[in-house]
Backbone bond lengths (Angstrom), bond angles and torsions (degrees), N, CA, C in turn:
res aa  C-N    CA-C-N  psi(-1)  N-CA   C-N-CA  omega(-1)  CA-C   N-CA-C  phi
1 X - - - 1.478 - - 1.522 109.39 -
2 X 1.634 121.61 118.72 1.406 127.38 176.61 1.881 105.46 -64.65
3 X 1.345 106.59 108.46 1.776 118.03 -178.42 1.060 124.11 -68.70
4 X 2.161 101.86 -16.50 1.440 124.50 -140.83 1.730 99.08 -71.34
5 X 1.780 143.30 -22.18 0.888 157.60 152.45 1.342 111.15 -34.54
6 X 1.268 114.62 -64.86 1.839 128.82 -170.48 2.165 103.53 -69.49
7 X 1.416 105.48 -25.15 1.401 102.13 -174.78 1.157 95.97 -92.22
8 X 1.117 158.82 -25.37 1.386 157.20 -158.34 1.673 101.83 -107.09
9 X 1.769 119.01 -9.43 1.628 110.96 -172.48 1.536 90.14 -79.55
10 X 1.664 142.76 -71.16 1.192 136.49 142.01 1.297 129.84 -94.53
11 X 1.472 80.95 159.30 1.989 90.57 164.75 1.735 133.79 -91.29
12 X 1.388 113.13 55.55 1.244 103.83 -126.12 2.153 88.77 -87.38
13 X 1.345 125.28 24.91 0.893 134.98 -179.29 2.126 105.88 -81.27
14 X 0.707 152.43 -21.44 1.163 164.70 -80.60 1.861 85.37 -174.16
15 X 1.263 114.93 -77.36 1.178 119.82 -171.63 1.658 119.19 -65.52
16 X 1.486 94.34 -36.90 1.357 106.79 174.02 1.670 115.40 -67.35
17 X 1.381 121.60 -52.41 1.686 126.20 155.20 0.929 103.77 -35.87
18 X 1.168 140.58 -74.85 2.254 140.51 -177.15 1.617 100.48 -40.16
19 X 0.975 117.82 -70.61 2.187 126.85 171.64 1.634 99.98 -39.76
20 X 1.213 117.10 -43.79 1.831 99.06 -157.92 1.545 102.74 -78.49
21 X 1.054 117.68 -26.99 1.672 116.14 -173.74 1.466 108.44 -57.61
22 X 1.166 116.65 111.53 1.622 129.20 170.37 1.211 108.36 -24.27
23 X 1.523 111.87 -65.17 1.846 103.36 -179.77 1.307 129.57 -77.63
24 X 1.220 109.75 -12.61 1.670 120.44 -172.29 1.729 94.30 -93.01
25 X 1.610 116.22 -19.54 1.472 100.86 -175.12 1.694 99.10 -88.40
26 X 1.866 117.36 -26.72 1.429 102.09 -178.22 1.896 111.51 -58.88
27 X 1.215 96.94 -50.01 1.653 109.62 -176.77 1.247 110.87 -29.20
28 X 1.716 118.79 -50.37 1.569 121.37 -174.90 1.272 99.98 -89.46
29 X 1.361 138.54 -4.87 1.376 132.14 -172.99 1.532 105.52 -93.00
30 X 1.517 100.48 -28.78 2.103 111.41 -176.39 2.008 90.32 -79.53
31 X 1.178 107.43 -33.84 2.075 106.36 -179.07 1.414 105.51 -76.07
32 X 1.497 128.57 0.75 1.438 106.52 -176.17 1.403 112.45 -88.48
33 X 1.492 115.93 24.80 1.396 125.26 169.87 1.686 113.06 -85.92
34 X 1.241 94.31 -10.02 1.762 95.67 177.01 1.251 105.70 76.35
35 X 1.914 128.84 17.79 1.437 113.00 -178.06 1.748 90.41 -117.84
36 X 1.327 111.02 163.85 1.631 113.37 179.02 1.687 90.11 -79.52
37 X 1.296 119.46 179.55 1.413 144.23 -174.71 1.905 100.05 -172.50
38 X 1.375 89.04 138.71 1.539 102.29 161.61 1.337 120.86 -64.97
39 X 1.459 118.71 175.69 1.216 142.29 179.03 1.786 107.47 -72.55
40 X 1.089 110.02 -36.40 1.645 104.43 176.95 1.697 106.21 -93.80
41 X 1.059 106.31 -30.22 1.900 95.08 166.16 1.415 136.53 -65.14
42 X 1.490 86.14 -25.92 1.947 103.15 174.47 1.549 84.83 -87.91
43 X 1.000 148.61 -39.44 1.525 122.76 -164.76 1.266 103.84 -103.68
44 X 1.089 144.51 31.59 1.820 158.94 146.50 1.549 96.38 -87.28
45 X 1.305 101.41 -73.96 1.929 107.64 174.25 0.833 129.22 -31.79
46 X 1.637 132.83 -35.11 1.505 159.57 174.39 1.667 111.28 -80.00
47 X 1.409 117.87 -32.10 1.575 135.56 -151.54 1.521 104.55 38.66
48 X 0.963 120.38 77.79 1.584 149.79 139.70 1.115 132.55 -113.36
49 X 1.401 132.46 158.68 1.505 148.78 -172.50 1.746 94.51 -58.37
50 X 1.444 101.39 155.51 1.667 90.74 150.59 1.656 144.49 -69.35
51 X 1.230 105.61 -25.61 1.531 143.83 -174.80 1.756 93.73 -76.05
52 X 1.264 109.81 -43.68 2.054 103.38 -166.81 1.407 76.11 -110.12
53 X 1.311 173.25 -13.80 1.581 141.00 120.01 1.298 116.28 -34.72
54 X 1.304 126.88 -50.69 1.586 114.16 -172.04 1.647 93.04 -74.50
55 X 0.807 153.42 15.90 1.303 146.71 178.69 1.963 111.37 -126.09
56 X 1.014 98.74 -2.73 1.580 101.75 162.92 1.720 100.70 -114.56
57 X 0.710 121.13 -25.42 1.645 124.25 175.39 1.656 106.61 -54.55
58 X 1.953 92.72 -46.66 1.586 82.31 -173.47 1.563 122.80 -73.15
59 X 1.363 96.02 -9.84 1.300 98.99 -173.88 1.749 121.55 -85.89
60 X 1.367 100.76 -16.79 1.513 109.71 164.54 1.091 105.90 -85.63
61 X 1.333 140.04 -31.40 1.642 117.46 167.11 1.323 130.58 -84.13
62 X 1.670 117.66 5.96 1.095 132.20 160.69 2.025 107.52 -73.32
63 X 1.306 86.96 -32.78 1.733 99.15 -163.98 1.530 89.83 -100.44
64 X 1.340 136.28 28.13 1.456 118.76 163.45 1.603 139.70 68.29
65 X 1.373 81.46 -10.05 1.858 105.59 -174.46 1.972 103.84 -63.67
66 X 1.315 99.64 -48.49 1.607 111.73 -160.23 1.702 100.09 -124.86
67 X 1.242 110.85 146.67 1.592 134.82 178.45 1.271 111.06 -95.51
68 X 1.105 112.00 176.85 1.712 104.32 160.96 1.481 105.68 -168.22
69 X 1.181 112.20 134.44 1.467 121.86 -173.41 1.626 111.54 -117.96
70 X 1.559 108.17 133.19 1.548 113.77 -177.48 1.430 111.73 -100.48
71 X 1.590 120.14 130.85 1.327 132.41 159.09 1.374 112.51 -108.73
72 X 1.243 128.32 112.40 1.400 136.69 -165.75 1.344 102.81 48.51
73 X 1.662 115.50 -101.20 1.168 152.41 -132.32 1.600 105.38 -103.37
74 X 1.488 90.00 -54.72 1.476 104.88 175.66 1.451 142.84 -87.28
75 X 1.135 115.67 154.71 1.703 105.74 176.62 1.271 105.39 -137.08
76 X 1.439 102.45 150.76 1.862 112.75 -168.01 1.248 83.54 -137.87
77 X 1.183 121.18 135.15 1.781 155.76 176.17 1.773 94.24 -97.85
78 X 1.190 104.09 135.12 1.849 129.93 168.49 1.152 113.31 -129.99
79 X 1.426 126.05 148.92 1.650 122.55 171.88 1.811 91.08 -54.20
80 X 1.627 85.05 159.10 1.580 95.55 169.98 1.506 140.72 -68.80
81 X 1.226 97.83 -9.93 1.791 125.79 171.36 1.785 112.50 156.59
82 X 1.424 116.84 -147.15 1.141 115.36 -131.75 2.152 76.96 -98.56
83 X 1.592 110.82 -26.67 1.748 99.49 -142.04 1.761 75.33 -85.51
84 X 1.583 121.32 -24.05 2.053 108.15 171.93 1.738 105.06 -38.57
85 X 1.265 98.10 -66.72 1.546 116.19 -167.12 1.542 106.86 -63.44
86 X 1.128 130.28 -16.25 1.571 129.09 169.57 1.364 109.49 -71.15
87 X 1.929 99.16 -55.90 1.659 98.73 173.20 1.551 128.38 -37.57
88 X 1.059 96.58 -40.97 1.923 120.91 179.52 0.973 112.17 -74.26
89 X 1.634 146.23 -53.43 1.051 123.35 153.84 1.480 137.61 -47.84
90 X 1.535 121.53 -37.79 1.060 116.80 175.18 1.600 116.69 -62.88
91 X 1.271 121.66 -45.20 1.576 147.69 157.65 1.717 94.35 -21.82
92 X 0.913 122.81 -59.24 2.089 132.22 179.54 1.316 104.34 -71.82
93 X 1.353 132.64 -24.56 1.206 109.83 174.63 1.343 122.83 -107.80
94 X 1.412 121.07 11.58 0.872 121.72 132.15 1.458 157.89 -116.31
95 X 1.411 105.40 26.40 1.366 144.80 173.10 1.269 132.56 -78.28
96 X 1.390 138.88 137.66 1.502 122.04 -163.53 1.716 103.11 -78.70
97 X 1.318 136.55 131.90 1.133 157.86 126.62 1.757 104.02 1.51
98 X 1.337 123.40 106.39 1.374 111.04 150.33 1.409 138.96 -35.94
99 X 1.163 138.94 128.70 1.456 111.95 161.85 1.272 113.38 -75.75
100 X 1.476 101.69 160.20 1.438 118.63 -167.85 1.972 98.25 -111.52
101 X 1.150 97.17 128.54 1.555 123.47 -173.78 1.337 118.54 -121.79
102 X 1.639 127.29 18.60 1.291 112.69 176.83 1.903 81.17 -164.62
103 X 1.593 103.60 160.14 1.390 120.82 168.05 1.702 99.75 -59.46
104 X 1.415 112.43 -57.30 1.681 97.20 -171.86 1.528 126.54 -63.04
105 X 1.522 105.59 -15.51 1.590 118.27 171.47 1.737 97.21 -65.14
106 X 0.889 111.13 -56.17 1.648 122.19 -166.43 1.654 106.74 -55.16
107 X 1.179 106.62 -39.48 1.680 111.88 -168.66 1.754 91.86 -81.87
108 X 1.393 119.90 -27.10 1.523 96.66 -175.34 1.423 113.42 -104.34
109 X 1.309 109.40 18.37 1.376 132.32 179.86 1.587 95.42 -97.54
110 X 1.124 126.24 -52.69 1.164 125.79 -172.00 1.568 107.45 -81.58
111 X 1.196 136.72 -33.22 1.301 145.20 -173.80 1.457 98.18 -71.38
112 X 1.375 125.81 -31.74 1.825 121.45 -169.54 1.415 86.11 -87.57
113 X 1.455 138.23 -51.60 1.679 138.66 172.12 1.267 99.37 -16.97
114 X 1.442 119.81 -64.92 1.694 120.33 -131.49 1.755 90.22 -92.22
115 X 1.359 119.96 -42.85 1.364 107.15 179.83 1.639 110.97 -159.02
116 X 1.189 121.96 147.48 1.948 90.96 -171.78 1.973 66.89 -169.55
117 X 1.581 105.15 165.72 1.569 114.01 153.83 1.403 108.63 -84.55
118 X 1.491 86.89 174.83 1.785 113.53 172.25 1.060 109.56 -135.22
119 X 1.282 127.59 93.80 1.321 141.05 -145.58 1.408 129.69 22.13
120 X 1.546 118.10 -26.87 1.636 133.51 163.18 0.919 125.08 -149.55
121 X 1.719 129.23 -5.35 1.034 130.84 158.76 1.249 137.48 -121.69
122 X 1.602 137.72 -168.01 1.301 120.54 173.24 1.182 129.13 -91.70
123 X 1.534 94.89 135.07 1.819 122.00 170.39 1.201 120.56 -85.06
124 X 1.664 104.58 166.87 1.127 99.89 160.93 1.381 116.23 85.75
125 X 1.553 118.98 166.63 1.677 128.24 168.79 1.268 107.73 -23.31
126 X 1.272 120.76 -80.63 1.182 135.39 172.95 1.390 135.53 -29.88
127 X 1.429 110.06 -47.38 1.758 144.50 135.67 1.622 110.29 -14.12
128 X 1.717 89.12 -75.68 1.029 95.64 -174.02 1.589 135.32 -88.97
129 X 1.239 122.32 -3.40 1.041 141.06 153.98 1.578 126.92 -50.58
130 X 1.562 90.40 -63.11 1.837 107.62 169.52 1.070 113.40 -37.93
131 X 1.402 124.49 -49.73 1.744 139.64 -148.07 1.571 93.14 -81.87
132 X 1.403 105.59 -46.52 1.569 104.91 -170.59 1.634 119.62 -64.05
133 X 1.731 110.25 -37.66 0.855 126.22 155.35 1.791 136.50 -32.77
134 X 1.076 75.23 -63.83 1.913 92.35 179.63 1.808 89.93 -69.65
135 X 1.136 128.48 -62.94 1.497 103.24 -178.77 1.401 121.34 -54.41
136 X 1.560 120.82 -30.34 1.573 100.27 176.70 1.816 111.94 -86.03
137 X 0.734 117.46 9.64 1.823 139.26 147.87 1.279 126.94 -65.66
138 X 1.400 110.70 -25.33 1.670 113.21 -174.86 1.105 123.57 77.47
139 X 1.679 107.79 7.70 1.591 113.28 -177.48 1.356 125.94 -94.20
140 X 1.501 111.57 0.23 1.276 140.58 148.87 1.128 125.60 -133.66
141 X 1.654 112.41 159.12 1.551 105.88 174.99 1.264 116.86 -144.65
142 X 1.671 111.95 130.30 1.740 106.74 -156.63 1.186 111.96 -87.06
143 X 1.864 115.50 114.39 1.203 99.40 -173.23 1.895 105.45 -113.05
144 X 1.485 107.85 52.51 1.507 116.40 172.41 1.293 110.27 102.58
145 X 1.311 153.83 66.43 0.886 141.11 177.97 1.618 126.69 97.27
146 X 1.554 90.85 -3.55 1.736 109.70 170.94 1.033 113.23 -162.32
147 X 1.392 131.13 169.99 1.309 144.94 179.69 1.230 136.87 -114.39
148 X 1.476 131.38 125.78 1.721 120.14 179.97 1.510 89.97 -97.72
149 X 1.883 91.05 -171.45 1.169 122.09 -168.73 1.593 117.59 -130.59
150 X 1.287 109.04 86.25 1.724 99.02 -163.34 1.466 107.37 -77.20
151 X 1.104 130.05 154.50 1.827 142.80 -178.73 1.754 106.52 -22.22
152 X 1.645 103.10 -48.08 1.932 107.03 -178.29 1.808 94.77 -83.52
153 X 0.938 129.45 -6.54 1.349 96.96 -176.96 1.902 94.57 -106.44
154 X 1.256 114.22 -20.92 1.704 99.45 169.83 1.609 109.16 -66.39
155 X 1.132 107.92 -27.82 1.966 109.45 177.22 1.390 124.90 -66.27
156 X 1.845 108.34 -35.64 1.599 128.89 160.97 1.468 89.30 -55.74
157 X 1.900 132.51 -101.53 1.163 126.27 -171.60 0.935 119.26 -35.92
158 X 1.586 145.26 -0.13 1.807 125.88 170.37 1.778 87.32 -97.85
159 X 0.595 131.55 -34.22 1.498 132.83 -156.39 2.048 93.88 -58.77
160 X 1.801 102.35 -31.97 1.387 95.93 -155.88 1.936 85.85 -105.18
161 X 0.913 122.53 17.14 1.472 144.38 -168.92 1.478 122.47 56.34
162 X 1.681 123.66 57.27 1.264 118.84 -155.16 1.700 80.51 -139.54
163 X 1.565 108.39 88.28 1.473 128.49 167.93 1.641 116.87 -30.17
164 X 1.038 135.27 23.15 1.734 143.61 -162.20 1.845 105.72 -8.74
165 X 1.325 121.04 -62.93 1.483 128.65 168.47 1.757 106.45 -35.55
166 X 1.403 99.57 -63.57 2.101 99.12 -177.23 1.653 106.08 -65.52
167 X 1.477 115.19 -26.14 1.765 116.92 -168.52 1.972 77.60 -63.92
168 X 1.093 105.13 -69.20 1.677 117.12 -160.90 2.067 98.82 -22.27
169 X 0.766 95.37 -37.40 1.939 96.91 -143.10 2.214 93.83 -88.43
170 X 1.694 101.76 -2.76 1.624 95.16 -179.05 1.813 97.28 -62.13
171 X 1.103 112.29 -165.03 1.610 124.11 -178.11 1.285 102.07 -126.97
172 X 1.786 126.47 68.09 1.006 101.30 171.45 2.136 62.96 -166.70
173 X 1.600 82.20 158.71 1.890 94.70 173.04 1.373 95.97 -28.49
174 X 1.652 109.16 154.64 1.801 125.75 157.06 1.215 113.56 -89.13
175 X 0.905 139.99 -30.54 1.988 143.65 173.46 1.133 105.76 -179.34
176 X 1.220 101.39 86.98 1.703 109.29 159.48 1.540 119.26 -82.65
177 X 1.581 120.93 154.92 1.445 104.54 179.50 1.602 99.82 -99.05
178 X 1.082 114.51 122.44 1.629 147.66 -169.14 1.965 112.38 -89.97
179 X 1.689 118.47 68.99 1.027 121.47 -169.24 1.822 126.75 -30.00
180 X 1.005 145.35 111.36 1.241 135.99 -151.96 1.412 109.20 -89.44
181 X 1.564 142.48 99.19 1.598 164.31 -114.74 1.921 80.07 -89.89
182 X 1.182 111.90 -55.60 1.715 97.10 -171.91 1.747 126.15 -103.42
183 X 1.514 103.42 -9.19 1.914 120.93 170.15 1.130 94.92 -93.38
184 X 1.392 145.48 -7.25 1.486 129.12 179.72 1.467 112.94 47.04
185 X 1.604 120.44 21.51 1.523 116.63 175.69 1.614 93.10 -133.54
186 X 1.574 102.30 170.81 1.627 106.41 175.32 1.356 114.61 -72.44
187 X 1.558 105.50 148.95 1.545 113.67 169.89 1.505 107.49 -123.34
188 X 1.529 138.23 130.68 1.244 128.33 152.07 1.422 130.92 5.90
189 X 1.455 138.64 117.55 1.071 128.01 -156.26 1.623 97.29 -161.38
190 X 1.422 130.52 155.17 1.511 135.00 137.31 1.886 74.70 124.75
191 X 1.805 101.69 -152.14 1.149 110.32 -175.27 1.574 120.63 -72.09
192 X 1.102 123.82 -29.12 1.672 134.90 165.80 1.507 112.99 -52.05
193 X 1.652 113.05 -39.23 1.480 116.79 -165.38 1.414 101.96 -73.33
194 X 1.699 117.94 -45.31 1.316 125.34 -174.60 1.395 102.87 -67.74
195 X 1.518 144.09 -70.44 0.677 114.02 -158.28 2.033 127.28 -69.33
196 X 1.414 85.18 -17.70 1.903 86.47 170.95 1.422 114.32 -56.05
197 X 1.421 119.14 -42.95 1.497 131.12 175.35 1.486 113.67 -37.94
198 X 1.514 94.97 -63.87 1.964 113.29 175.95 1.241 93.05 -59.15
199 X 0.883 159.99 -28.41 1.600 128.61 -162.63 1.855 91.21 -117.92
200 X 1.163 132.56 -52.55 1.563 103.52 163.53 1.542 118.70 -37.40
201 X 1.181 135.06 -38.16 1.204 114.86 -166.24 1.346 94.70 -93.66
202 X 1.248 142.98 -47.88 1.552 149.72 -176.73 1.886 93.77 -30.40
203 X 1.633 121.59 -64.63 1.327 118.59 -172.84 1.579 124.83 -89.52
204 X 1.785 94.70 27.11 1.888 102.41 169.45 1.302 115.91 83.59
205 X 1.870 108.93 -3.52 1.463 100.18 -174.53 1.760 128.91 -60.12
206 X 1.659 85.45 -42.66 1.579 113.78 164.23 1.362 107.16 -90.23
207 X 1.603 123.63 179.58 1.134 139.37 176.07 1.176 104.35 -165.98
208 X 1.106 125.69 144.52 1.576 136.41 175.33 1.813 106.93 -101.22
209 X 1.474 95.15 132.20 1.365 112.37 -166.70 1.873 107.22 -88.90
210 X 1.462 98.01 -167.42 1.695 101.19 -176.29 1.777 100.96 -86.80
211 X 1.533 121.11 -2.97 1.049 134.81 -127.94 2.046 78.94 -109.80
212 X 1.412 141.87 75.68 1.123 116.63 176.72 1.939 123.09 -30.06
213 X 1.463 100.40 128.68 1.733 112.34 179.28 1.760 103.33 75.27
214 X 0.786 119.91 2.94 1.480 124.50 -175.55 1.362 94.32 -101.01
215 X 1.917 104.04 134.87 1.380 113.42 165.92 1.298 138.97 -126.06
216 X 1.051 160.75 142.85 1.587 140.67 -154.22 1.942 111.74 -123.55
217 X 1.095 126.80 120.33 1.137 124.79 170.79 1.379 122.13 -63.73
218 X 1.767 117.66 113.44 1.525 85.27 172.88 1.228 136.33 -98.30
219 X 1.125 136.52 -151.98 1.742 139.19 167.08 1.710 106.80 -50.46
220 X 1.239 130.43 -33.59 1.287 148.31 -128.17 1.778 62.34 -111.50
221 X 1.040 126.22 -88.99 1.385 138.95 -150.67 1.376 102.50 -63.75
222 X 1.026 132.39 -35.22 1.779 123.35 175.89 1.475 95.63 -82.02
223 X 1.264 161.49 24.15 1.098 155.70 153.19 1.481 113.73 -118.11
224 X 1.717 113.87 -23.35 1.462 104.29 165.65 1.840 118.74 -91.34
225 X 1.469 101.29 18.81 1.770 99.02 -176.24 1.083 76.47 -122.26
226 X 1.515 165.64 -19.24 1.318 151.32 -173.57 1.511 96.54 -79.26
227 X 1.095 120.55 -51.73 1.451 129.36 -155.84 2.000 104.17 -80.73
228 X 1.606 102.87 -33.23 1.354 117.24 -172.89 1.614 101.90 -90.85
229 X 1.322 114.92 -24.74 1.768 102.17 172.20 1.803 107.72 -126.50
């Protein structure tokens, strides 16, 4: 069978070399929080020099993976959008699991379990719980691999201030279902997932821990999803 069709549809060799490098994969693995970071935080994160971090940096923004945005002086690198950070998740779920060799490995092993992002929205238990929730609510409805928005569930999302009509019109999926790397079930995902995320955490429901991508529910927030679903 001539392959020569299927090698020429992508190149996906190129991207995959940039991903396999140990430090260039921690760097995008410390950005799948969806926040920018400097050049010396990604290369602390990595345990590398600054000089051989700024030199894998350049090479992911040569390769498209990572952005980088200037404030004065400074520049902070972000994954390149939402389909980098998809690659990466999918990449974890099917990847072997580290072992864990210390109590503090274990606690942040368990802390990304219970709730953590996915590049902008929610992961995890918690992730996945929500999602299930709002469908047995009627505030979504699974139609295979994505999600609508029937009339009561845009009235639930305005209530928590997440405009569903303006979410619709970003340039990126409206609710895709976003496989969850350690529940092995879907979690909220695309432009709907992010912005529900921002506004749980905006009103204290979530909180972001010491735990990078790790998130914590608080008291405030287990009493406003009881009361809100």
């Amino acid at each position: 069978m001539d392959a020569e069709p299927f090698a020429k549809d992508a190149d996906i060799t190129k991207v995959a070399g940039l991903m396999a490098d140990a430090t260039r994969a921690a760097m995008l693995t410390t950005l799948l929080d969806g926040r920018a970071l400097a050049a010396g935080e990604l290369a602390r994160a990595a345990g590398v020099s600054p000089p051989t971090g700024s030199a894998h940096l350049g090479r992911l923004l040569d390769g498209g993976l990572v952005t980088v945005v200037s404030q004065g002086r400074h520049r902070y690198y972000r994954l390149a959008g939402p389909d980098v950070a998809a690659a990466l998740e999918v990449l974890a779920r099917i990847s072997p699991r580290p072992a864990v060799r210390s109590l503090k490995g274990a606690r942040q092993a368990r802390l990304l379990r219970d709730a953590r992002t996915c590049y902008d929205h929610l992961a995890g238990r918690a992730g996945v719980d929500l999602l299930d929730r709002l469908v047995a609510a009627g505030c979504l409805l699974d139609r295979g691999g994505r999600y609508d928005v029937p009339q009561a569930g845009e009235a639930m999302f305005l209530r928590l201030g997440v405009d569903v009509p303006e979410v619709r019109r970003a340039r990126r999926k409206f609710a895709p279902s976003c496989l969850d790397w350690t529940e092995r079930r879907p979690h909220l995902g695309g432009a709907l997932g992010a912005a529900l995320t921002g506004r749980l955490i905006e009103r204290g429901w979530f909180e972001r821990g010491q735990v990078r991508r790790a998130l914590r529910i608080t008291d405030k927030g287990r009493v406003g999803l009881e009361t809100l679903l």
